[in-house]
C-alpha positions as CSV (number, residue, x, y, z in Angstrom):
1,X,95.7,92.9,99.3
2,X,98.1,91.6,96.6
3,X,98.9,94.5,95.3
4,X,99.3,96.5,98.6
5,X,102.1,93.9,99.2
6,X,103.6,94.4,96.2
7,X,104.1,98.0,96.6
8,X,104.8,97.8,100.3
9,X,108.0,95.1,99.2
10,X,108.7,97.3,96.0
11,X,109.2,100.4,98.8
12,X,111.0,98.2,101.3
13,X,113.7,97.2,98.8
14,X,113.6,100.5,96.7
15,X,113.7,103.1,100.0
16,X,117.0,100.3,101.5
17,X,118.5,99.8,98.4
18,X,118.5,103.7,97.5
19,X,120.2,104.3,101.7
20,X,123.1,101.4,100.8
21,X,123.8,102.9,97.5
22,X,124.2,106.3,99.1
23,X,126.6,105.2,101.8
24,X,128.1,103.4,99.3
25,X,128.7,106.7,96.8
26,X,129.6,108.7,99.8
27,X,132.1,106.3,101.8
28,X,133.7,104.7,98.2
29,X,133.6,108.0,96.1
30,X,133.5,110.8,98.1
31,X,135.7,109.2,101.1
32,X,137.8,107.3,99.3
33,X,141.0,108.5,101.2
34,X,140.1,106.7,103.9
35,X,140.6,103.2,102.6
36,X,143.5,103.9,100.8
37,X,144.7,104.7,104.2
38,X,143.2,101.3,106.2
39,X,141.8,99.2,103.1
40,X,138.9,97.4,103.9
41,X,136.8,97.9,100.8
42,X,134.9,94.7,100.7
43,X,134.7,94.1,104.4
44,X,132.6,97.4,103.9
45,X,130.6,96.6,101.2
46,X,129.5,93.1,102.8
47,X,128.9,95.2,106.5
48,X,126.6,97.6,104.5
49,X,124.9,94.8,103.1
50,X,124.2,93.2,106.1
51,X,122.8,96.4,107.4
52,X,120.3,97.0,104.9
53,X,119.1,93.0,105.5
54,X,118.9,93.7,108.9
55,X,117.0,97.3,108.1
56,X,114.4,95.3,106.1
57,X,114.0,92.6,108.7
58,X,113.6,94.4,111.6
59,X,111.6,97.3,109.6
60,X,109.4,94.5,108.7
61,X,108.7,92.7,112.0
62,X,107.6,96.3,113.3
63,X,105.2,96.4,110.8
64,X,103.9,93.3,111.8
65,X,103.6,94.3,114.9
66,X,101.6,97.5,114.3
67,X,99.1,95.4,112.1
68,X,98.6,93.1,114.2
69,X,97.6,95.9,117.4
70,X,95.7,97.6,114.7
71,X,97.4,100.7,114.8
72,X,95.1,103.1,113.4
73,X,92.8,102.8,115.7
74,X,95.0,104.0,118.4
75,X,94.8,107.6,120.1
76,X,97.5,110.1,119.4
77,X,98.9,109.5,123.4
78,X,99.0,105.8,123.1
79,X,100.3,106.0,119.1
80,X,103.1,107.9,120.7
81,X,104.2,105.5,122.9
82,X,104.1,102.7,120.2
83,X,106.6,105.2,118.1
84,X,108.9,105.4,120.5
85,X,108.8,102.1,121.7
86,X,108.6,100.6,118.5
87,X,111.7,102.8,116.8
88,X,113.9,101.8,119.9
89,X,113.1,98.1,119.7
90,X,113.5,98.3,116.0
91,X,116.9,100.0,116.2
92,X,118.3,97.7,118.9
93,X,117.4,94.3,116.7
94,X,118.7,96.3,113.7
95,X,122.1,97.0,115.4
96,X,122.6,93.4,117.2
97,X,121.1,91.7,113.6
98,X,124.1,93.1,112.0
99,X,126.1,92.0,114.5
100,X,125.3,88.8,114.6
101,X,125.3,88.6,111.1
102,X,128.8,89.8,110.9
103,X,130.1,87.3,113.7
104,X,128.7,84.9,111.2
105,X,131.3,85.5,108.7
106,X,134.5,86.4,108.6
107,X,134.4,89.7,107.0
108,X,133.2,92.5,109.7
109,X,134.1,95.8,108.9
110,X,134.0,97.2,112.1
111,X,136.3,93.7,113.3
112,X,138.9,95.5,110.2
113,X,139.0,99.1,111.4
114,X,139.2,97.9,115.1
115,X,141.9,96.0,114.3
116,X,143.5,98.5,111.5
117,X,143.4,101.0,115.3
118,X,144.6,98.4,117.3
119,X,147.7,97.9,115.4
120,X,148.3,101.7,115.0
121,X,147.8,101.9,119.1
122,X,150.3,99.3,119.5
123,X,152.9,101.6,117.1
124,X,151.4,104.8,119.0
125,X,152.4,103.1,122.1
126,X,155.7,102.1,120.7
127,X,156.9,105.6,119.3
128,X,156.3,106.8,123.4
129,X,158.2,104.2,124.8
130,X,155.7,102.9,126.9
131,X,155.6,99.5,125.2
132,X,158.5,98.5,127.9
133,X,156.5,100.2,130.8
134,X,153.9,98.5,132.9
135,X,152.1,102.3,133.1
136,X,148.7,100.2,133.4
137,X,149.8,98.5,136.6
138,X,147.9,100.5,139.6
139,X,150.3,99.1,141.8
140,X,153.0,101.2,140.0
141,X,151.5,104.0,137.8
142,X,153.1,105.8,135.7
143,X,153.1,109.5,136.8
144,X,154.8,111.4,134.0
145,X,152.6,114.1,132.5
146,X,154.0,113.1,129.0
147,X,153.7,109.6,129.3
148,X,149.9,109.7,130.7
149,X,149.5,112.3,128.0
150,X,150.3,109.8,125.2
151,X,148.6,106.9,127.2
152,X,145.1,109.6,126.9
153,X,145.7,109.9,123.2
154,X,145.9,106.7,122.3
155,X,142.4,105.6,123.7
156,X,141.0,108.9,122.3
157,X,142.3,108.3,118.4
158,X,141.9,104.5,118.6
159,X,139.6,103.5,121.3
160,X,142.0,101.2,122.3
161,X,143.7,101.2,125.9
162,X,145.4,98.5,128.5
163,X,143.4,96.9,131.2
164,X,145.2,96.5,134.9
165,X,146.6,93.4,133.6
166,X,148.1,94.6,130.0
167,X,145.2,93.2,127.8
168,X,144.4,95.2,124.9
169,X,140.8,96.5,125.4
170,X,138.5,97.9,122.6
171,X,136.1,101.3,124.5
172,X,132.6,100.1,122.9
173,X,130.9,103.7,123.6
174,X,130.3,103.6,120.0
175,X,127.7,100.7,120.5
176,X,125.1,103.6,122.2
177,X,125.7,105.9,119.0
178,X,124.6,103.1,116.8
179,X,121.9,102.6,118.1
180,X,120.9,105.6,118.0
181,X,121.7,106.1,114.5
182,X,119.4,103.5,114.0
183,X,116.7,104.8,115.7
184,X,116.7,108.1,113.8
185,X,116.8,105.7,110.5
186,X,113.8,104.1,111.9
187,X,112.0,107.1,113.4
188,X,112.2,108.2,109.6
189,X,111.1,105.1,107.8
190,X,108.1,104.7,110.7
191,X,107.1,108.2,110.0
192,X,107.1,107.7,106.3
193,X,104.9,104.6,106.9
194,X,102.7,106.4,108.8
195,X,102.5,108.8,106.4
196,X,101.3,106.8,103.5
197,X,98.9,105.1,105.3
198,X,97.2,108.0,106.9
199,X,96.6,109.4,103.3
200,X,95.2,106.3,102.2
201,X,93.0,105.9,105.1
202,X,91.3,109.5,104.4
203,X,91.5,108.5,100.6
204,X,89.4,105.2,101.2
205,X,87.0,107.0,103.8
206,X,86.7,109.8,101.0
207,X,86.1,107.2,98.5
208,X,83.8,105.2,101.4
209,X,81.7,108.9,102.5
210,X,81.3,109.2,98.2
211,X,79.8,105.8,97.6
212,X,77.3,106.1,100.8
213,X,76.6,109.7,99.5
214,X,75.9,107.9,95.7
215,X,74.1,105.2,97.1
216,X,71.8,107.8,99.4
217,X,70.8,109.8,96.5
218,X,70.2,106.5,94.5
219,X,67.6,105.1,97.5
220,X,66.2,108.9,97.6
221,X,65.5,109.4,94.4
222,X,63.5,105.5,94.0
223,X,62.0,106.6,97.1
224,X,60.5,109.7,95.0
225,X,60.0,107.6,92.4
226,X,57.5,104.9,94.3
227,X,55.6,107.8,95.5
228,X,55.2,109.3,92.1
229,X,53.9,106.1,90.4
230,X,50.5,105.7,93.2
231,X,50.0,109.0,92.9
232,X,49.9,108.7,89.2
233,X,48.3,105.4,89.2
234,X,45.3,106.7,92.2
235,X,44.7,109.8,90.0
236,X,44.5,107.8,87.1
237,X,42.3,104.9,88.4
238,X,39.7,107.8,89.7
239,X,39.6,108.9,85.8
240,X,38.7,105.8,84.6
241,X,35.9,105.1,87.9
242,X,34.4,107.8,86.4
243,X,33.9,106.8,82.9
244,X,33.1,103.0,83.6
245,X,29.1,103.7,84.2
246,X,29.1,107.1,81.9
247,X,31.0,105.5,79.0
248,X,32.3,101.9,79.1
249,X,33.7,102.3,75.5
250,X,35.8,105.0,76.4
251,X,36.8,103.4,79.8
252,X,37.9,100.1,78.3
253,X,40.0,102.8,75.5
254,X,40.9,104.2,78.9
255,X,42.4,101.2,80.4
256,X,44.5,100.4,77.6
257,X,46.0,103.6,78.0
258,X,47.0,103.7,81.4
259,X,48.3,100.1,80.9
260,X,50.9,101.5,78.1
261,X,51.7,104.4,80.4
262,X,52.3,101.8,83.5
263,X,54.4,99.8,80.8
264,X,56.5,102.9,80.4
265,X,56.6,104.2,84.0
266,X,58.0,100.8,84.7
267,X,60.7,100.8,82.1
268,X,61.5,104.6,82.9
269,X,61.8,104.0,86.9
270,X,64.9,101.6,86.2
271,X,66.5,104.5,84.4
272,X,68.0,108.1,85.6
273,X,66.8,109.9,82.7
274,X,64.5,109.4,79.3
275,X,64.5,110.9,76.3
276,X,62.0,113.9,76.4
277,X,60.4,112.1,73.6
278,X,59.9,109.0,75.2
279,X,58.5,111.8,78.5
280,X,56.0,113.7,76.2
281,X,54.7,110.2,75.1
282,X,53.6,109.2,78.7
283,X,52.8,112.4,79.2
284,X,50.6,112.4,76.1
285,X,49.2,109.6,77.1
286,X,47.8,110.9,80.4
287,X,46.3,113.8,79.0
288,X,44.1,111.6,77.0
289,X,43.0,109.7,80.3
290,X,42.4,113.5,81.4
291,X,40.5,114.4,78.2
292,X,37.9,111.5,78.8
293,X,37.3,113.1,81.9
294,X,37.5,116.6,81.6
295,X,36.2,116.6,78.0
296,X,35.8,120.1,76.2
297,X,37.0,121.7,79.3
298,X,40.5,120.8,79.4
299,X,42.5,122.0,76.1
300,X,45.7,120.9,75.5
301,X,48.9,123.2,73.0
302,X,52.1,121.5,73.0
303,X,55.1,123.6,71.5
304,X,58.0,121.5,70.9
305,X,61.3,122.7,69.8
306,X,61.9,119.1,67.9
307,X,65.6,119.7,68.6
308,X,64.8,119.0,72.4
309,X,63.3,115.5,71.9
310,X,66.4,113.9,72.3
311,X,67.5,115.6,75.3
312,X,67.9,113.3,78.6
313,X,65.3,114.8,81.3
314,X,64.2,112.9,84.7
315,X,61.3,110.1,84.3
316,X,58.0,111.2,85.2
317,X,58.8,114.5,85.9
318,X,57.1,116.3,83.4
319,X,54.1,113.8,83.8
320,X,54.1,115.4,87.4
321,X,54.0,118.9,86.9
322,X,51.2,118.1,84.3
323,X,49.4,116.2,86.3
324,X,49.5,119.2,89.0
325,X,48.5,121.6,86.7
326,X,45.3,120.2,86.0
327,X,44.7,118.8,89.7
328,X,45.5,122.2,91.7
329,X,44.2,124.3,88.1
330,X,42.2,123.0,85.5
331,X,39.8,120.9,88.0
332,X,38.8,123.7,90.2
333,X,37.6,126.2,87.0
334,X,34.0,125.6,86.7
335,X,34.9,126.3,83.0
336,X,38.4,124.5,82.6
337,X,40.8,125.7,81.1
338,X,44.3,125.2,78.7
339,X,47.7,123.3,80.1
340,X,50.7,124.5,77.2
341,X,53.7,122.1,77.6
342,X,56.6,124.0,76.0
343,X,60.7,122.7,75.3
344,X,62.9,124.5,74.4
345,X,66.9,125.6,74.4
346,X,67.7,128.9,76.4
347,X,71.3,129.6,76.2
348,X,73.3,126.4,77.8
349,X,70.1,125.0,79.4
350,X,67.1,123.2,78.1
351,X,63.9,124.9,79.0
352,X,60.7,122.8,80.2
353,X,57.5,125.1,80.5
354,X,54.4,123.5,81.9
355,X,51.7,126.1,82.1
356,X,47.9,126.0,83.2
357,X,44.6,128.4,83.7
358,X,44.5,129.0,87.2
359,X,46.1,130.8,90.2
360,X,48.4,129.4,93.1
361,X,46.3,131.0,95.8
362,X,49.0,130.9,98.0
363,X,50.9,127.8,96.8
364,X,54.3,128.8,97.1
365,X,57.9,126.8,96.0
366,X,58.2,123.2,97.7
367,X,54.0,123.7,98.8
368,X,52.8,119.9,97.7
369,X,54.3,116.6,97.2
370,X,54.6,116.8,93.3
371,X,56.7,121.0,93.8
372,X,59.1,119.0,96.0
373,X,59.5,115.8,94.6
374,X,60.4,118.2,91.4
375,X,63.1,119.7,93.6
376,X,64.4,117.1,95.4
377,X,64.6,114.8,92.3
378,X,66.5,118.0,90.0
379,X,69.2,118.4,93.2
380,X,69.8,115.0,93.7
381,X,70.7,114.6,90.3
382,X,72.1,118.0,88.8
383,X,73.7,119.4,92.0
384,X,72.3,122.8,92.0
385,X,73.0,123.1,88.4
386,X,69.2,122.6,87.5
387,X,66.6,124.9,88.5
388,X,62.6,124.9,89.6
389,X,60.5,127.5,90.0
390,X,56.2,127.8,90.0
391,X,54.5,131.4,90.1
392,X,52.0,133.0,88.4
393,X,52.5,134.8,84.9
394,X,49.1,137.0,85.0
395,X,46.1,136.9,86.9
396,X,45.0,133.7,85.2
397,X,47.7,131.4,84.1
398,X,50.3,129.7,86.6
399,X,53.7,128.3,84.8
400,X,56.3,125.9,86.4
401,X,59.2,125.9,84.8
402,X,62.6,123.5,85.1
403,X,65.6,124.4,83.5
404,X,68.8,122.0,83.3
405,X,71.9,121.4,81.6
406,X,72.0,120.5,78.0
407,X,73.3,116.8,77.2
408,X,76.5,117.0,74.7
């Protein structure tokens, strides 16, 4: 809020000090002629400065006023009317502000030039002889063509003409075209106000639809997450069941496992990514729960580029595709079978190769909840710059395979 004041009174001052220092270049520099003619100089330098107080006050009381009705929120039809409305109020406060400010002192510019053309009326009337004519008395008007002809010029290049009863009267018609001058200041300065804060408002609701977006893919992907750690921890505990009565040795071995795997899952679900080393480690780990169960029928091959054990990949994503590959493979051979885990770079991309004895029998892309999570967890995070993909190689071996960006 601070600094949204700041700039706002940085703009007010900047935007009205930039306007008086134009006038002031165009009526002192460029128009000089004219007040070598009348003079006037610093009655018009105080005047302008008067009217660029005035245009901040009353600029700034509107935008009080458009706060406070909460603007913003308004339709285009009733926004409209607050423009105009608002510009015209503004203008007239502007144009009786000044005035008020000028009756204050003793230096009004337009109190100079109205009586610099009140004095050149008076020689005006003078050169046509009328000043020894009562032409303004109804009672006895003057009828001469020449003399009414001077009488129209007069008004016309001063603005200033007799009343019925000889008073020297000043034609104020210029009081509408100030106002309107200063409604056309303030249409612009309203518009430019509106302006900014439109662009703003779509900048903050882009920045707003960006975090909701970021903090949607942040609840998604935990939401993957909790699902993949029971079905890790259910498949897991069902190994173990089995070795408890056939081998309590093993099964206690077994537990100590799956509690360093748990230790990891746990510190891997509070990050986006792992090392692949720190992956292959849990996912090592596993297998040897696996191998208690499976025994000679599950063989394991790992080939490792070691340059890829470095490389940031998603937590328990590999673990997953592993585990599927002996669940929907490996488990249904009578015989078993081998699951090849295989890393490597292929041009810009790391390759992750997970492959298992077996046929999908119909199991196509996004079939099962550890295919999706895969997906869903890879688009979430890479944004369709990360791919998945699960077939079949030959009649008996089935390969998932994830490709994704390289980390610099």
């Amino acid at each position: 809020m601070g600094n949204s004041n700041l700039r706002y009174w940085l703009c007010q001052f900047l935007g009205w000090g930039i306007f008086g220092l134009i006038h002031a270049y165009i009526n002192l520099v460029m128009l000089s002629e004219r007040f070598s003619q009348h003079g006037g100089q610093n009655e018009y330098l105080l005047s302008l400065a008067f009217y660029v107080i005035a245009g901040i006050a009353a600029t700034h009381i509107l935008r009080i006023v458009a706060k406070r009705m909460q603007w913003l929120r308004f339709s285009f039809t009733r926004f409209f009317f607050l423009f105009i409305i608002g510009c015209a109020g503004t203008a007239i406060l502007m144009y009786y502000g000044v005035d008020a400010l000028e009756k204050a002192t003793p230096y009004s510019f337009d109190k100079y030039i109205q009586n610099y053309k009140l004095d050149k009326a008076k020689d005006a009337e003078a050169k046509a002889g009328l000043d020894k004519i009562a032409y303004y008395n109804t009672a006895t008007p003057v009828k001469d063509s020449l003399s009414l002809k001077a009488v129209s010029d007069i008004k016309k290049s001063t603005g200033w003409y007799r009343n019925t009863k000889g008073e020297w009267k000043f034609d104020d018609d210029l009081q509408l075209l100030g106002i309107y001058q200063n409604m056309l200041l303030v249409a612009l300065w309203f518009l430019i106000y509106i302006v900014y804060h439109y662009l703003d408002k779509n900048r903050k609701d882009q920045l707003d639809r960006l975090k909701l977006e970021n903090t949607v893919k942040e609840l998604e992907l935990k939401t993957i997450k909790s699902h993949i750690n029971p079905h890790f921890i259910f498949n897991s505990l069902n190994s173990i069941r089995a070795l408890v009565d056939e081998n309590p040795e093993r099964a206690r071995r077994a537990i100590t496992e799956l509690s360093n795997i748990l230790r990891s899952s746990m510190h891997a679900e509070k990050a986006e990514t792992v090392t692949l080393q720190k992956e292959l480690d849990i996912v090592e780990d596993y297998l040897a729960l696996e191998h208690m169960r499976f025994e000679e029928r599950l063989k394991v091959e790992m080939d490792i580029d070691p340059d890829t054990l470095g490389q940031p990949v998603p937590p328990m994503m590999l673990q997953t595709l592993v585990e599927n590959s002996i669940k929907h493979g490996i488990s249904k051979l009578i015989n078993g079978g081998t699951v090849r885990i295989i890393a490597d770079f292929k041009e810009d991309n790391l390759e992750l190769l997970v492959q298992n004895t077996g046929q999908l029998n119909g199991v196509r892309n996004g079939d099962g909840f550890g295919i999706k999570s895969t997906q869903d967890r890879l688009n979430l995070m890479y944004q369709g710059k990360a791919t998945f993909e699960i077939k079949n190689l030959d009649n008996n071996m089935v390969q998932s395979r994830v490709t994704m960006p390289v980390a610099v």
